[in-house]
N, C-alpha and C positions, 0 to 999 in steps of 0.2 A: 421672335423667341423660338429657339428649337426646342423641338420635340422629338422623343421617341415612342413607337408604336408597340404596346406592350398587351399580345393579344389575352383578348378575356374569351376564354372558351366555354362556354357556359352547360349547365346540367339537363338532363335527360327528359327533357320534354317528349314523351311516348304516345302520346296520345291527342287526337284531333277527331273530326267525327262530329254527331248530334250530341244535341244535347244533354245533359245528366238531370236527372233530378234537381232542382233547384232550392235552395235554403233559404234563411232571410237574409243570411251572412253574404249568397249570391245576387240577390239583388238588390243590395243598398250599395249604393258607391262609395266606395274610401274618401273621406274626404282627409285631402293635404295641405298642411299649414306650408304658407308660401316662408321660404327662406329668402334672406338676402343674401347677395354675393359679395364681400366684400371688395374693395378694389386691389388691383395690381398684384393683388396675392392669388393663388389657389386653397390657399389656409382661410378658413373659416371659427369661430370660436362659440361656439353654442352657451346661451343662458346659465348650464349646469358645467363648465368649465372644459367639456368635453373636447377636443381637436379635432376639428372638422376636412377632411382634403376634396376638393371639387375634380373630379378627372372627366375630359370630355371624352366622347365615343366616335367613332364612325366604323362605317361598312366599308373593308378593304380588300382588294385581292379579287382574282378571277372565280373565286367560289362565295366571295363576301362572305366573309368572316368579321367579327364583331372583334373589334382592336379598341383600347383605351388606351389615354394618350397620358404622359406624365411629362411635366417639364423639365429638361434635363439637366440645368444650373442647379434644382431645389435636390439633387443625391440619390444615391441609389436606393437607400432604404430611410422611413420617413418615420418618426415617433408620432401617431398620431390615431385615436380613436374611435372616429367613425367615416368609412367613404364615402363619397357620396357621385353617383355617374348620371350625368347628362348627354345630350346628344350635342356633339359639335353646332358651334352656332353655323356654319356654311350647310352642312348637312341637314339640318333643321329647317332653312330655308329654303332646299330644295325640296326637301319631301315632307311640306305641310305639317308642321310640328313636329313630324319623326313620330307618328304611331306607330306607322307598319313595321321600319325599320327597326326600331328599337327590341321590339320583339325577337329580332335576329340572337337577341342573348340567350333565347331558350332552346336553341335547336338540335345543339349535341351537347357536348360533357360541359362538366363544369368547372374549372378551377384555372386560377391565374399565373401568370408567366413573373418571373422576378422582376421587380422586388416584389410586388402585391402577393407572391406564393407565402410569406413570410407574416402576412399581414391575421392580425389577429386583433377583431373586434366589427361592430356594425356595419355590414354593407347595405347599402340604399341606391335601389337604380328609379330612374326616372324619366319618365318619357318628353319632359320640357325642360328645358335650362331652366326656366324662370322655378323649377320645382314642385306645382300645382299638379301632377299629377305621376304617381307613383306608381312603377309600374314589380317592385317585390322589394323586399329587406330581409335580412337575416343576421344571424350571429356567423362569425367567419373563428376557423381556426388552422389556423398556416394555410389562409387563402380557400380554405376548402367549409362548403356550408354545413354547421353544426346545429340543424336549429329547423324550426318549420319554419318551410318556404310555401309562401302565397303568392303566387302569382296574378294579379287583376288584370284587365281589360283596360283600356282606357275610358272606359265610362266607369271604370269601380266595379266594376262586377266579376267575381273571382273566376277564373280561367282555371286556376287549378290550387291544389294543398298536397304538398307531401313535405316530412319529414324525412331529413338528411343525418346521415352520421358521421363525421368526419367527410363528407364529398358522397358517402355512401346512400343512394335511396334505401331505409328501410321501413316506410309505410304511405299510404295516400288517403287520403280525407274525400280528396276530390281526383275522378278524371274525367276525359270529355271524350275516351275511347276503351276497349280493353286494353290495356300494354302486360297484365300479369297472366300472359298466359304460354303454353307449352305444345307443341307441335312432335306426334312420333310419322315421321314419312313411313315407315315402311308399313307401319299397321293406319295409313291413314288417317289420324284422331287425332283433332285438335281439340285440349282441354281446356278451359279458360277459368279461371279462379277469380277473376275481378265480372263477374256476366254484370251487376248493377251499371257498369258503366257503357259494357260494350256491346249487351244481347238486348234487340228488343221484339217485342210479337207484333209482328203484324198478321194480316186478314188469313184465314182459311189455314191457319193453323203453321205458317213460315215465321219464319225470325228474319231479322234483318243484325249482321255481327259486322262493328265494326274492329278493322285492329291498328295501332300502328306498332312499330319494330316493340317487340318484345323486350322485357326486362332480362328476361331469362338467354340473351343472346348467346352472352359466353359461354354457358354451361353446354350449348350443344349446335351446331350448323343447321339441324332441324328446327331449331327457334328465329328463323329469321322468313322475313317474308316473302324471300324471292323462291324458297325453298317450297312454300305453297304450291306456286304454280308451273311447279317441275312436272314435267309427266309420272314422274316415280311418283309422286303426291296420292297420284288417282289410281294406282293399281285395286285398289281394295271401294268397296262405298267410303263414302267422304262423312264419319261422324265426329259429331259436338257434344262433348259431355253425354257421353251414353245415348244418344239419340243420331237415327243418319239426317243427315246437313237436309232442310227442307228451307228453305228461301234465297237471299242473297250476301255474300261476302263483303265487303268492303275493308279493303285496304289503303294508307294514307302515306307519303311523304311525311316526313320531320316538317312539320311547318315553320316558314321562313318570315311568316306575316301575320295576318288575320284571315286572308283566304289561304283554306288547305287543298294541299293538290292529290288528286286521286293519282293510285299508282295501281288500282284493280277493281275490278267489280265483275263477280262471278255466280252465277245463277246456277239453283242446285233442286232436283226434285230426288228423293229418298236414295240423297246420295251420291246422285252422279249429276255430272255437268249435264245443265239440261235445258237449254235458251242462248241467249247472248253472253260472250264475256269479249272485255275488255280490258288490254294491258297499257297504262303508259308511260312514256319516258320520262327522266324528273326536268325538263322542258315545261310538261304541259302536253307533250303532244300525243296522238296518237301510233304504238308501235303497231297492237295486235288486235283485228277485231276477227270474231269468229262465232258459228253456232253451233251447240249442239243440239245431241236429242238423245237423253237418255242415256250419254256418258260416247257416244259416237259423234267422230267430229262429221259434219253435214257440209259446211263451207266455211271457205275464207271468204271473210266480206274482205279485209284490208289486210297487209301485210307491208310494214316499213321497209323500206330499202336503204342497205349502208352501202359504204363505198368504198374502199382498199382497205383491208386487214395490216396492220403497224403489229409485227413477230419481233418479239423480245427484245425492244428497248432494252437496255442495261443501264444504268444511272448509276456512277463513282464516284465519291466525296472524296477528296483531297484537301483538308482543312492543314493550315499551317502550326497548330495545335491540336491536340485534342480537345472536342468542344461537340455539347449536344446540339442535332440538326434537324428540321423537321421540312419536311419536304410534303407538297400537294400536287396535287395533277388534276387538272380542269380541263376534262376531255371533250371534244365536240362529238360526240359519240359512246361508247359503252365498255366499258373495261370487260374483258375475257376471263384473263388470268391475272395473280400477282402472286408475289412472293420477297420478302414477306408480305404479307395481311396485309392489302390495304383497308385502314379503316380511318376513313375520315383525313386519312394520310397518315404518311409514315414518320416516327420518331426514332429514331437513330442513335446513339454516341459515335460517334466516325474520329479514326485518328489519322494522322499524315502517310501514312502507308496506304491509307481507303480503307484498312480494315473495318467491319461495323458491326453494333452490339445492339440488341434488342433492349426494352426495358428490362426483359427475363432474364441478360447476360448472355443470352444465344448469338452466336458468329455468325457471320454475310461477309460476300466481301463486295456484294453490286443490291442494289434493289432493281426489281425486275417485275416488270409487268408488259401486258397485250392488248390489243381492244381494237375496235376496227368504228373509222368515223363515219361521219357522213355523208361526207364529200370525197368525188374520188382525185388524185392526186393531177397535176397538169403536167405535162411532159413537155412542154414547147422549148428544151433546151436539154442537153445530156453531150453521151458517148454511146456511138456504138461500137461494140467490143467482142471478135468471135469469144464463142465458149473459153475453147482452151487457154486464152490470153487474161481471163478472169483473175484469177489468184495475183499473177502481176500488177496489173492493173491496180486492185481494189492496194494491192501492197505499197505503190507510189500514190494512190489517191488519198489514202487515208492517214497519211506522214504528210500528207501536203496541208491536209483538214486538222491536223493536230493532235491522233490519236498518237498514246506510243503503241509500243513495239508489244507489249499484252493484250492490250486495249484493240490495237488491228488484229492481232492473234486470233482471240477468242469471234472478232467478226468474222474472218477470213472463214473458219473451223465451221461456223454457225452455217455462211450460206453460199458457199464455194459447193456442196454435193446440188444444190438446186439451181446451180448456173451453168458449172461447167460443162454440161454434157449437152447445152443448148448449141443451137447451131451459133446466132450470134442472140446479145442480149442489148439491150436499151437503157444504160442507166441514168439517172438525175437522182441529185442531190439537192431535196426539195428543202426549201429555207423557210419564207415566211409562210408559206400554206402550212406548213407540219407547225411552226412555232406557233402561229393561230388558232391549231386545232388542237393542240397539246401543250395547254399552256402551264411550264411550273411555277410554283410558288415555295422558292426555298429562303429560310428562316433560320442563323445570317446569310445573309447576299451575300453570291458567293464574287468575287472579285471578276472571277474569269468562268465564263460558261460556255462548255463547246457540244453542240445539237447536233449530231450525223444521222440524217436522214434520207437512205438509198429507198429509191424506188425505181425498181428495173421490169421488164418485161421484154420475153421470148420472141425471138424474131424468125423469120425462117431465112431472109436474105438479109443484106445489108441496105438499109434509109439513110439517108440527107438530114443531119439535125444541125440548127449550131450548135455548138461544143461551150460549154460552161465553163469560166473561169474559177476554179479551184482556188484558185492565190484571192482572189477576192471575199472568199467567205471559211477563211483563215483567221482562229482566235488564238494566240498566244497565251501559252499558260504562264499567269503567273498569279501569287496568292494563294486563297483559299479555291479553288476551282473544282468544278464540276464538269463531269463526263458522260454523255448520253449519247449512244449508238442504237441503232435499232433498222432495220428496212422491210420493205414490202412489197411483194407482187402486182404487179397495176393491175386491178379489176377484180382481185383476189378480194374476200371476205370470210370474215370465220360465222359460223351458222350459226345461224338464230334459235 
């Protein structure tokens, strides 16, 4: 039977951390009456005549993203009353009922891709096909939750409570961290208006504050958490609610599971950074370890090492219609810059010209972003090319690769002043290393996808390399097709 993958982006789970206060309503378990499934259908018929649709789930994509499946015989839009989502039975059987996974439904936003945007009435997600354990329901209205949402644990024990407004969070019952609160950088003062969830006292008169990404993102750049541990952060002492910061910080990843990943932990004595802290990557790993004393940094214990800086990729949609496109990027390493906003990726309207429109209606005519990975690039094959022979060169190599005549234009423009005046240069056109480390995920597939990735480095004479065939990693356009240039200096990194 085929199927299409119709992703479910789910709602603002902000908060991870110790535990809250607990109720009774916290610690009795949901219990769920088990459903039958009926056979050969996905339609179900409930006792009260209600229309039941069973949609299964899985984790897809290089950033796992939570996708629901619909069968594509039964139509585009379905007259039917209540959903009901389960986890894939193959997925299921890999990951032990799908606890962990299933929770991938709370990580960022929330609402559904057509037809389900359409869908008006009961959704029910649940962490077992068989249905015995439920893991939230709500009232839906054009796909978007209208209603208090409870989110349980898989032993029944409520994770969290907020009320929705149309997709809108406008209150919380329960969280397991602060998420309501407001950051001013320049006067260093983080205020937090949820502390029941997120401040607790410990010994000798310190708090221990945890946060994850703030509600209040959009209203300000200062409301975000990477914005903390900016050095502008700490020009002033570090206060909390009218008080200077005296214990430790704690900051959390968007949880993807039931274990939450740390993304900071920062120690403060009357104010100023004053012990260990610790930053990490959303890996798991360790980027930044360091001490201070009394707001002076004293040492690096550790410091991560990245590996070739990737300068202004350009990415051009070419759709054969006008047609909205969302595009991700699963970096092996840490994005610099973008433009527009990467958030969570980018969503587009793109028409056959490439021109592109925000949700706001604001113009682009490329998406554009930077970041520098891990790994540094391998050079075991290229050209070497004096300086002055650069502009030619890159003007035959990039008609060979498939760019046109704009698309090489605006390359040439970009890194022609940082080549030509080199004695000679070294370049390669790295293929699966770059598509490894910068993987997209565009949403429709686009027919024809062409990736140019220069990576050159300065010589002072001329070396012996073999010479890479060009005609070999040659993609024809044709279709809806996609356009992505970008190159790098080998060894080159953008600072930490």
């Amino acid at each position: 039977m085929k199927k299409n993958l119709l992703a479910l982006i789910p709602f603002f789970l902000l908060a991870c951390g110790g535990e809250g206060n607990q109720t009774e309503e916290d610690t009795n378990p949901k219990e769920q009456p088990k459903v039958e499934d009926t056979t050969g259908t996905s339609w179900e018929e409930e006792d009260d005549g209600d229309k039941v649709y069973t949609a299964s789930a899985i984790l897809d994509g290089p950033e796992q993203w939570f996708y629901v499946m619909m069968n594509e015989e039964e139509g585009d839009v379905f007259e039917y009353d209540v959903l009901h989502i389960i986890p894939d039975d193959e997925e299921e059987k890999i990951s032990n009922v799908a606890e962990e996974w299933m929770l991938g439904i709370i990580e960022n936003d929330f609402w559904f891709y057509d037809p389900f945007n359409d869908f008006n009435g009961q959704v029910v997600v649940y962490y077992d096909s068989e249905k015995t354990k439920e893991l939230c329901s709500y009232e839906a209205v054009d796909g978007k939750p209208d209603d208090e949402v409870i989110v349980y644990k898989p032993d029944g024990s409520v994770l969290i409570n907020r009320t929705y407004e149309l997709g809108v969070w406008a209150s919380s019952k329960k969280e397991i961290a602060s998420v309501n609160w407001e950051f001013n950088q320049a006067e260093s003062y983080l205020t937090i208006n949820d502390p029941e969830f997120g401040v607790q006292e410990a010994e000798e008169g310190k708090k221990i504050i945890t946060l994850m990404e703030s509600v209040w993102t959009e209203k300000s750049d200062d409301n975000r958490l990477w914005t903390i541990i900016e050095k502008a952060s700490f020009n002033n002492p570090f206060m909390v609610n009218n008080e200077l910061m005296n214990g430790t910080l704690l900051a959390y990843f968007a949880p993807k599971g039931l274990e939450l990943d740390m993304y900071y932990s920062l120690n403060f004595t009357d104010g100023y950074l004053d012990g260990e802290i610790m930053i990490y990557n959303d890996w798991g790993e360790l980027d930044l370890h360091e001490r201070f004393e009394m707001g002076e940094l004293v040492e690096t214990i550790y410091q991560a090492e990245y590996g070739d800086g990737m300068a202004k990729p350009i990415i051009y949609l070419y759709p054969e219609e006008e047609m909205e496109v969302e595009v991700r990027l699963n970096l092996d390493g840490r994005l610099t810059s973008t433009y527009p906003k990467y958030e969570e990726g980018w969503k587009v309207t793109a028409k056959p010209d490439g021109t592109l429109y925000d949700e706001n209606g604001k113009e682009y005519y490329a998406l554009y972003w930077e970041g520098e990975q891990r790994n540094h690039f391998t050079l075991d094959e290229g050209f070497v090319i004096p300086g002055e022979q650069t502009a030619s060169f890159l003007e035959e190599s990039l008609n060979i690769l498939g760019l046109n005549r704009r698309e090489a234009n605006e390359f040439i423009v970009y890194w022609l002043p940082q080549m030509e005046n080199n004695a000679y240069n070294l370049i390669h056109f790295s293929t699966n290393e770059y598509t490894a480390a910068a993987q997209l995920n565009i949403t429709p597939k686009p027919e024809s996808l062409i990736r140019v990735m220069m990576v050159y480095k300065p010589l002072d004479h001329p070396i012996d390399i073999p010479q890479q065939n060009l005609y070999d990693l040659r993609t024809e356009r044709k279709g809806f097709t996609v356009v992505e240039w970008g190159g790098s200096e080998y060894g080159s990194k953008v600072s930490l």
